[in-house]
Structure formats: structure tokens, C-alpha cells
FIKOLZA-1660 file (N, C-alpha, C; in steps of 0.1 Angstrom, whole numbers, plus 5000, padded with zeros to 4 digits):
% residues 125
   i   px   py   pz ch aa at
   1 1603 1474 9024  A  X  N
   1 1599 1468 9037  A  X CA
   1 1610 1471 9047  A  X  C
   2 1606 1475 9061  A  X  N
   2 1615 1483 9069  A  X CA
   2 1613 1467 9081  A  X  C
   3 1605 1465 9081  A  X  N
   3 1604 1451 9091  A  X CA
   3 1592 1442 9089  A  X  C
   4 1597 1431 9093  A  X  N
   4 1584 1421 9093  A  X CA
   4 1578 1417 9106  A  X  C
   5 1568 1416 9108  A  X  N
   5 1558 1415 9125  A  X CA
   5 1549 1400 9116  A  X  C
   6 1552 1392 9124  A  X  N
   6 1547 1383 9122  A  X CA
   6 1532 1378 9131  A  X  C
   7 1519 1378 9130  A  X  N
   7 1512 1373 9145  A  X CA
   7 1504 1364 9134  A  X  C
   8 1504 1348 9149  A  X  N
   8 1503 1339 9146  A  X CA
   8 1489 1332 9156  A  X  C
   9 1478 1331 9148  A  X  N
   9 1466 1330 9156  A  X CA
   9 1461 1313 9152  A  X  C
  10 1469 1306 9147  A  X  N
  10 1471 1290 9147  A  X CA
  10 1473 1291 9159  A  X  C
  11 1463 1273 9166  A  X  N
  11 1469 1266 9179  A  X CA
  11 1479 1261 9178  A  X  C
  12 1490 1263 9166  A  X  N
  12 1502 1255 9171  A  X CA
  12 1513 1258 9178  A  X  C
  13 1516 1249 9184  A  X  N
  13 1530 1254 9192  A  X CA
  13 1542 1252 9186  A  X  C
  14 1545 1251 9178  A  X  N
  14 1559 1250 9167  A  X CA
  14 1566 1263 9172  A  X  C
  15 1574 1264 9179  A  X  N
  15 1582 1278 9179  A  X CA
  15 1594 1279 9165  A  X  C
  16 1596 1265 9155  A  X  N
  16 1602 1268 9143  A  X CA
  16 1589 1272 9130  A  X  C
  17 1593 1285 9129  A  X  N
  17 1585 1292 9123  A  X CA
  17 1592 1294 9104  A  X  C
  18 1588 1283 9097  A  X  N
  18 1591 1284 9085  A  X CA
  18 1590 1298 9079  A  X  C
  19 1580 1307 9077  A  X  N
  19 1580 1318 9076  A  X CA
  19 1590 1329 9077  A  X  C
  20 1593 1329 9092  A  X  N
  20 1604 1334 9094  A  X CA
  20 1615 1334 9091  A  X  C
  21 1619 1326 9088  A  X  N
  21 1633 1316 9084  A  X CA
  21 1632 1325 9067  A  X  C
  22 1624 1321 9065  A  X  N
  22 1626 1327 9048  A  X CA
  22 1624 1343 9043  A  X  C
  23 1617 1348 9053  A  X  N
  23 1618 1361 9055  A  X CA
  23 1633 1367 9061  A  X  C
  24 1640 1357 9073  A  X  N
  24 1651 1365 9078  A  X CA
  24 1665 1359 9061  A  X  C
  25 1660 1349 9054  A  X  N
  25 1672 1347 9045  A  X CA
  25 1669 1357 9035  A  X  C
  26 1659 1361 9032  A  X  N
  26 1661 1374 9018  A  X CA
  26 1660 1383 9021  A  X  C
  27 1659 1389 9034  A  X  N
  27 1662 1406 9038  A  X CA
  27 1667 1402 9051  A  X  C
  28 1679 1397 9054  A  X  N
  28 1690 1393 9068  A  X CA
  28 1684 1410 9076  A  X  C
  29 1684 1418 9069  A  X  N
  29 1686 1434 9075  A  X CA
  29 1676 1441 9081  A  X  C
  30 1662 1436 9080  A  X  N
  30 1653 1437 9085  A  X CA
  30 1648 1433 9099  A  X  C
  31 1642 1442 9108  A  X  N
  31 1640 1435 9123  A  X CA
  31 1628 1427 9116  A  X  C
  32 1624 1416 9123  A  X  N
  32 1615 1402 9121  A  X CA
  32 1611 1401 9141  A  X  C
  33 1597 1402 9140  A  X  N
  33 1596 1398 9154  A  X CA
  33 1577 1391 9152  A  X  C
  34 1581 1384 9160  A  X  N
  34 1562 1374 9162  A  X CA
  34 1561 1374 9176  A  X  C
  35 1542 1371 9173  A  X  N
  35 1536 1373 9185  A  X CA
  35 1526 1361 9181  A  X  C
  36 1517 1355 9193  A  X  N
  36 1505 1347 9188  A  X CA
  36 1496 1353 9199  A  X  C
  37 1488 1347 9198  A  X  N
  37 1472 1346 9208  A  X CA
  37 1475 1348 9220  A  X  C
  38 1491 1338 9227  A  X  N
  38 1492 1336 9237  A  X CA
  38 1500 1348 9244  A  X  C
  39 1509 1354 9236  A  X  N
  39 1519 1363 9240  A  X CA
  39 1512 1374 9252  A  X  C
  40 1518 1375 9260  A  X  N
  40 1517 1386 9272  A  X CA
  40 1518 1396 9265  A  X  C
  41 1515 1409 9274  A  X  N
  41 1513 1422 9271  A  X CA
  41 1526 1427 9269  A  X  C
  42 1535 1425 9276  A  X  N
  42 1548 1433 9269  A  X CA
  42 1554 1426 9257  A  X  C
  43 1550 1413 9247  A  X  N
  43 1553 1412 9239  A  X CA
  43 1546 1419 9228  A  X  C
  44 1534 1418 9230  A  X  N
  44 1525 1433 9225  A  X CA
  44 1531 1445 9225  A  X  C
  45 1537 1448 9232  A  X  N
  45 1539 1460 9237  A  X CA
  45 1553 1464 9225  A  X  C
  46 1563 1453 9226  A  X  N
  46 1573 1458 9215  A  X CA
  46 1566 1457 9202  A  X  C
  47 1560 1447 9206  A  X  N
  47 1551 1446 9188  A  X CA
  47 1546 1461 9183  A  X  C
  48 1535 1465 9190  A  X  N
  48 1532 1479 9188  A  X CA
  48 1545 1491 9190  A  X  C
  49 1555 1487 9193  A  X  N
  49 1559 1498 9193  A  X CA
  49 1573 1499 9176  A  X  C
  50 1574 1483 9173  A  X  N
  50 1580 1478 9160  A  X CA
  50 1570 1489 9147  A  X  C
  51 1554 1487 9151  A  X  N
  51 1548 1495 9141  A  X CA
  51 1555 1508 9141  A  X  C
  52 1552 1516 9152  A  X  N
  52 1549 1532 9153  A  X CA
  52 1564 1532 9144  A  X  C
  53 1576 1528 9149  A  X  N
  53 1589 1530 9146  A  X CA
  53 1595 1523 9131  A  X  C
  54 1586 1517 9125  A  X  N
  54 1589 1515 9113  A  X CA
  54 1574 1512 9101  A  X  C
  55 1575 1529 9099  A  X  N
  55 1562 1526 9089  A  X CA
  55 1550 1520 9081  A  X  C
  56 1570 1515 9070  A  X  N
  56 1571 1504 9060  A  X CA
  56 1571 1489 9066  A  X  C
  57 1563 1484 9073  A  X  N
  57 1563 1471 9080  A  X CA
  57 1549 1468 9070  A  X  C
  58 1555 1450 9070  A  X  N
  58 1547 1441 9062  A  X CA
  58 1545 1429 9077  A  X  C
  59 1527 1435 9078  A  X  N
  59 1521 1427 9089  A  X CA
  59 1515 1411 9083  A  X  C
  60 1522 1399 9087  A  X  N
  60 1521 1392 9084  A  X CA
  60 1508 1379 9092  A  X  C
  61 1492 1379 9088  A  X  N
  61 1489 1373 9100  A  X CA
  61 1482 1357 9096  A  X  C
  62 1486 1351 9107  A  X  N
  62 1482 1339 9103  A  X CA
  62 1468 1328 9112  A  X  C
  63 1460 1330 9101  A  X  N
  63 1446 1324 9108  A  X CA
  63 1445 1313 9114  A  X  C
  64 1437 1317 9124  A  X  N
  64 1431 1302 9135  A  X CA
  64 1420 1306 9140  A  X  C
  65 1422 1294 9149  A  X  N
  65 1415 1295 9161  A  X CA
  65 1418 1306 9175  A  X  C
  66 1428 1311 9176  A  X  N
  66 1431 1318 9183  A  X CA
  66 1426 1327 9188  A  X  C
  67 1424 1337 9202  A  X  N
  67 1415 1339 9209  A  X CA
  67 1420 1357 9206  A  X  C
  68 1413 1362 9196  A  X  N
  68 1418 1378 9188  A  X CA
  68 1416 1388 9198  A  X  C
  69 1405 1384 9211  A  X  N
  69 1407 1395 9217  A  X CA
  69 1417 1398 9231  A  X  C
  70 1427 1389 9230  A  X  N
  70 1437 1389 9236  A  X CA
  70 1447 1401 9232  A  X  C
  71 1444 1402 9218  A  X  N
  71 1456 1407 9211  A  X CA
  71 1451 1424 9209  A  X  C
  72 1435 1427 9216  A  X  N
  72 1437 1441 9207  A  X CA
  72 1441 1454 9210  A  X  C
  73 1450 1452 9221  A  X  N
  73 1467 1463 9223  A  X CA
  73 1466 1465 9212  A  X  C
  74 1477 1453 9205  A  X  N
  74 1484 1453 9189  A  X CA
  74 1475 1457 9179  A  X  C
  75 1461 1448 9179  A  X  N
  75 1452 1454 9169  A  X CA
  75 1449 1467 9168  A  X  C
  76 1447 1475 9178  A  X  N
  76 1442 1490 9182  A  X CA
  76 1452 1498 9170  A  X  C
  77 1468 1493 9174  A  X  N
  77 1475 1499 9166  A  X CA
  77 1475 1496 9155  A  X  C
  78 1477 1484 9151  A  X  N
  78 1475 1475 9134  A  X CA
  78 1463 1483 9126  A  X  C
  79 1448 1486 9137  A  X  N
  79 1437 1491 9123  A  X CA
  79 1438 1504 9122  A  X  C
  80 1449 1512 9126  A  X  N
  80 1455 1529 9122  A  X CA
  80 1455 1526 9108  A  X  C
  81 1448 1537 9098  A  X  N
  81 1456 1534 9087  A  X CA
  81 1469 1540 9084  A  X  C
  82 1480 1532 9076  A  X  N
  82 1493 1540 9074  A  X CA
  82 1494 1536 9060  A  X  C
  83 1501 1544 9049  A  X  N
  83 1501 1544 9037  A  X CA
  83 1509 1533 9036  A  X  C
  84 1519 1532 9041  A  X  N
  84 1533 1523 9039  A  X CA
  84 1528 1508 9042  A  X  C
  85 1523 1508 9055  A  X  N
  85 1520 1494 9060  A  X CA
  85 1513 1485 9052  A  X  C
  86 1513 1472 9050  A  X  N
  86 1506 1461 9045  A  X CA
  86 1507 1450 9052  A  X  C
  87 1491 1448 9050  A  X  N
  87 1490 1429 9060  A  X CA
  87 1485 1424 9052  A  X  C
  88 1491 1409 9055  A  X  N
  88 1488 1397 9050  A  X CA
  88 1484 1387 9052  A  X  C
  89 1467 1386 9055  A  X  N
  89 1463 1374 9059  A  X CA
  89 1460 1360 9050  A  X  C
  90 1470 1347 9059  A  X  N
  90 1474 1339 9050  A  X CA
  90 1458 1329 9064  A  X  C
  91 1452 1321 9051  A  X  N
  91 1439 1313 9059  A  X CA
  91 1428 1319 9063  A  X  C
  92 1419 1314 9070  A  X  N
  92 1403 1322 9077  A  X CA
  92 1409 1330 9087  A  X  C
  93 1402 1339 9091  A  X  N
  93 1403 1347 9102  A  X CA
  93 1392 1360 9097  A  X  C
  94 1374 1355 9101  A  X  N
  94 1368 1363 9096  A  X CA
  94 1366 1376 9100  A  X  C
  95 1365 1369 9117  A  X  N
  95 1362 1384 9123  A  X CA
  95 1375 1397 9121  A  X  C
  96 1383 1393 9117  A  X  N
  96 1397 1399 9110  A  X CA
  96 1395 1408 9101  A  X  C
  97 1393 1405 9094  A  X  N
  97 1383 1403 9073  A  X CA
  97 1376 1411 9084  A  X  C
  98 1368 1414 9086  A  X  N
  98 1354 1418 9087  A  X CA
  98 1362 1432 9090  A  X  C
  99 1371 1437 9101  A  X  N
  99 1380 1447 9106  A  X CA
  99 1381 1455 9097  A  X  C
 100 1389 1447 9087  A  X  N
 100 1399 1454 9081  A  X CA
 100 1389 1464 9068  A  X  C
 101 1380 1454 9065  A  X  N
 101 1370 1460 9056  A  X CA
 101 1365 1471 9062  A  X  C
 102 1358 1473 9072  A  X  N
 102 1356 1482 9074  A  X CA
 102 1358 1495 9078  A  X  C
 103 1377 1497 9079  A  X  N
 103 1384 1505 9080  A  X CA
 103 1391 1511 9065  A  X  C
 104 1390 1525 9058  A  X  N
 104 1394 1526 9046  A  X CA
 104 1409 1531 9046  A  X  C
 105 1418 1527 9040  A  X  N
 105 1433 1535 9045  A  X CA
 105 1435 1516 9047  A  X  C
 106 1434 1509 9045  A  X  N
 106 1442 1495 9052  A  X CA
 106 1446 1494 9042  A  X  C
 107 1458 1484 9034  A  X  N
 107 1460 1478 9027  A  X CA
 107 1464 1465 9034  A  X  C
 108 1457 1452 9025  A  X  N
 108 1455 1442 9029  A  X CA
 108 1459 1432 9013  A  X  C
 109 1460 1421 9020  A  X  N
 109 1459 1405 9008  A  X CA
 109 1455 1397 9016  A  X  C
 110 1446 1390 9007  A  X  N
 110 1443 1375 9014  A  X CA
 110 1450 1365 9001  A  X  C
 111 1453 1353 9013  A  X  N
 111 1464 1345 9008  A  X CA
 111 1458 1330 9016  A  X  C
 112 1457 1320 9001  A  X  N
 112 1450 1309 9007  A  X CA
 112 1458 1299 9017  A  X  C
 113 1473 1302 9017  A  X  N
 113 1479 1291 9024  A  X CA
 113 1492 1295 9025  A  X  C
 114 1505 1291 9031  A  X  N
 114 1517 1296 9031  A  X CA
 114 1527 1298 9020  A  X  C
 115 1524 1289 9012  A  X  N
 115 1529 1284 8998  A  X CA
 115 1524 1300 8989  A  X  C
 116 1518 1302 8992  A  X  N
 116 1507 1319 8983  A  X CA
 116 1519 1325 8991  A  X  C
 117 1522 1327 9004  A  X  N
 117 1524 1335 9011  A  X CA
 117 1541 1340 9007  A  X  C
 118 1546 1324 9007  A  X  N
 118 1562 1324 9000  A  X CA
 118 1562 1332 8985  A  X  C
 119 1553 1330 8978  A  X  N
 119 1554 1342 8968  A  X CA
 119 1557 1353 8968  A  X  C
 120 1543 1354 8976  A  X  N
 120 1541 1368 8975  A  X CA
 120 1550 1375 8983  A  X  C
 121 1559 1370 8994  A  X  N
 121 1573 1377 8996  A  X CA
 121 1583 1378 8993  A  X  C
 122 1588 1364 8981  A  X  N
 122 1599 1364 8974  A  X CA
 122 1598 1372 8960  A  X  C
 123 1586 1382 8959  A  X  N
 123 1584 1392 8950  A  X CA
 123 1589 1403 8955  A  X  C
 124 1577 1404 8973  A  X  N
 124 1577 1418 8980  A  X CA
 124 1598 1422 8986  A  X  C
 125 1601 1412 8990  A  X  N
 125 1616 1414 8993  A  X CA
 125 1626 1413 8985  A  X  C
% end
């Protein structure tokens, strides 16, 4: 893993992002950057440009209610397939699911809750 992109499509406003925090303690060396629903275009903007510039990125996304077609700058770039890339959707997010299926070249996991999610990164890192 070359970096973690975190987008967060929960209404919450918690800017302490447990996730993060345990991602930035077992690979300190990794860039780590999030985005949600709400984020302006130039937050998108580094986001997509975090993909192009690091392959090996583990796209971390997290289901809601959140309004997906705000975000699809990022997505445009996210459904490229890249061999290296993998996303992780932790909760619902069907119309998401529905995306990714239908694109071949994605590698994907679904993951029922955050607790799945802490695993499956204290394996991947």
C-alpha cells in the first residue's frame, strides 16, 4: 500500500476519524487523506490526483446517506481499473455496489462494519 484515500459518505460530522488514526499508527509512512459528500472540488481534486500518483492506493469508502453525485470528479477516476488499487466498502452504499460490479478490472471487499474493516487492515498493512 503506497497510500490510503479515505471517502466518507456517512452524515456525520466527527472530523476524529478512528479509521485514520489506526491506519496513520501502522504505516506512519504512508500519505492518508479523506474526503466526504461534502468536500469542494479542490478537495477532490488532490484526491484524484493522490490516485493517478500512487497506484498502490487502498480506497477506503464508507456508506451512507451521502449525496454520491457530488463526488463523481473522484469517482470518474476511482472506476478506472488499476491492477494495484483496492476499495473497501465498509456498510450499504448500493448504488456504489452496483458501479463497481459493473466495471471488470475493480478489485473490491465488502465489509459489514468498521470492526471487519480494522482487520482487514491490520492484515493489509
Amino acid at each position: 500500500m503506497q497510500a490510503f484515500l479515505f471517502i466518507d459518505l456517512s452524515e456525520e460530522t466527527d472530523f476524529d476519524k478512528p479509521i485514520l488514526k489506526m491506519v496513520r499508527q501502522h504505516a506512519p509512512a504512508i500519505p492518508v487523506f479523506d474526503v466526504d459528500a461534502k468536500s469542494d472540488a479542490t478537495l477532490q481534486q488532490y484526491a484524484v490526483r493522490l490516485l493517478q500518483e500512487n497506484p498502490e492506493t487502498v480506497v477506503c469508502i464508507k456508506g451512507g446517506a451521502g449525496d454520491l453525485n457530488r463526488l463523481m470528479p473522484l469517482l470518474e477516476e476511482l472506476l478506472l481499473p488499476h491492477a494495484q488499487r483496492h476499495i473497501v466498502l465498509v456498510g450499504q452504499q448500493s448504488r456504489l455496489l452496483r458501479m463497481l460490479q459493473a466495471r471488470l478490472g475493480i478489485a473490491y471487499t465488502l465489509l459489514a462494519d468498521e470492526e471487519a474493516l480494522r482487520q482487514f487492515l491490520t492484515k493489509s498493512v
